[in-house]
N, C-alpha and C positions, 0 to 999 in steps of 0.2 A: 504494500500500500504506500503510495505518495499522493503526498498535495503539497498546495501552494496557494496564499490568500494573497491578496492586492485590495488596494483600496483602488476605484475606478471612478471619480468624481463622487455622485451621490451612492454609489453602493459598493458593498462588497462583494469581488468576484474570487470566489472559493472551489478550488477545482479538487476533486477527489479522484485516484486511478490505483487502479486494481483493490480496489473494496472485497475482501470475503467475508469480512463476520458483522456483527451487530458491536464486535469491540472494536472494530477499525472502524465504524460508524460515531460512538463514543467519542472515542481519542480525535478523530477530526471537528465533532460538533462541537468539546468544549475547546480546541484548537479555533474555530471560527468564532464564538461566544470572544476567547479574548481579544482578537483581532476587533470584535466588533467594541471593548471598550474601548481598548488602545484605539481606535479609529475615529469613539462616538459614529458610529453608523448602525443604524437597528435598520438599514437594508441590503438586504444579502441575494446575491445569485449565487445556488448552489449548484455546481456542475458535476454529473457523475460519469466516469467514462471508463470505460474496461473492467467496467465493474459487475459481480453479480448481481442479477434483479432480487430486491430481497421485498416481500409483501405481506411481513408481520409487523404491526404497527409493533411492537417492541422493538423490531430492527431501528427504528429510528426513535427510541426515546419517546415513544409517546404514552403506553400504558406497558401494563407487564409486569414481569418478572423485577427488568430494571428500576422501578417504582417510579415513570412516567417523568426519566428526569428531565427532556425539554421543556416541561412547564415550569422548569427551577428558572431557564435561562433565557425563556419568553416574552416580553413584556407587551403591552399591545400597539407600542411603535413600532415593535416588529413588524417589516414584510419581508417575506421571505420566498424566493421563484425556484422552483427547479428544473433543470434540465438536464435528458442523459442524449445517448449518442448511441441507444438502441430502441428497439421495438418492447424490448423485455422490459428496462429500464424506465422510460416515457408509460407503459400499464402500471407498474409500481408504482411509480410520482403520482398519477391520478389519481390511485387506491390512499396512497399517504396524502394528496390531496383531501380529499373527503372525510379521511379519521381526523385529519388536524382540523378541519374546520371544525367540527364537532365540538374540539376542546377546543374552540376559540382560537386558536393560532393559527395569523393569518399567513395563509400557503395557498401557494399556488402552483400547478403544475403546466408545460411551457414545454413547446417540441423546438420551439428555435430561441436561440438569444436574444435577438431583436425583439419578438416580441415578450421575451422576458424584463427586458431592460425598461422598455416604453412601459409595463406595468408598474416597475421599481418606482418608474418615473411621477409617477401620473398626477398625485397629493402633492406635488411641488420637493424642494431642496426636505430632506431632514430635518427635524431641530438636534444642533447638536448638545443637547440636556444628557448629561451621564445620568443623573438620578435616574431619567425616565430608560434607561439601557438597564438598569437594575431590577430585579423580579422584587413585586412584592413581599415582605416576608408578614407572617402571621405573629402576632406578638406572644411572646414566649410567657406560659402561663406557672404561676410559682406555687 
């Protein structure tokens, strides 16, 4: 597994290559999570490429086993586009489409960059507020 983030004007572009498991999914989401403080950007293209299609929402941190940790690192300035560079890839991203909207985390899934980016786009420039990059936390009961 390799990636690489950039910051690319208003969003982040996050390439992910040769993904096999739901822990090389991990290790890259909280890899993009810091880029997106370090950047203040809560807009993310995430790109998958030579990767296996994986169609369990636990493969991507959304419920499960892993105890649903993208909702630790989601806030709802988040948007967040996907895109892969198969057939296999592009059904997953829809199927992960659909469970993350569920849990409110705005996802979208995207066959070309172009029109991923124009989506990125569309609410105007980011604000770059860290607080609002921050998930809310629950107050700790004594």
């Amino acid at each position: 597994m390799k990636y690489r983030i950039q910051a690319r004007g208003t969003h982040l572009y996050a390439e992910l290559t040769g993904r096999e498991s739901s822990h090389d999914m991990r290790e890259f989401l909280l890899a993009v999570k810091d880029a997106c403080l370090h950047n203040a950007c809560p807009r993310i293209l995430l790109s998958i490429k030579d990767s296996r299609a994986m169609f369990k929402a636990e493969d991507y941190g959304l419920t499960g086993q892993m105890g649903g940790y993208v909702s630790e690192m989601i806030t709802p300035s988040c948007r967040i586009a996907l895109i892969g560079d198969s057939s296999d890839l592009n059904y997953a991203h829809e199927y992960i489409e659909v469970v993350a909207r569920q849990q409110q985390v705005n996802v979208r899934a995207f066959r070309t960059a172009a029109s991923a980016i124009q989506w990125l786009e569309e609410a105007g420039p980011p604000a770059p507020d860290l607080d609002a990059l921050q998930p809310a936390r629950a107050p700790k009961l004594h």
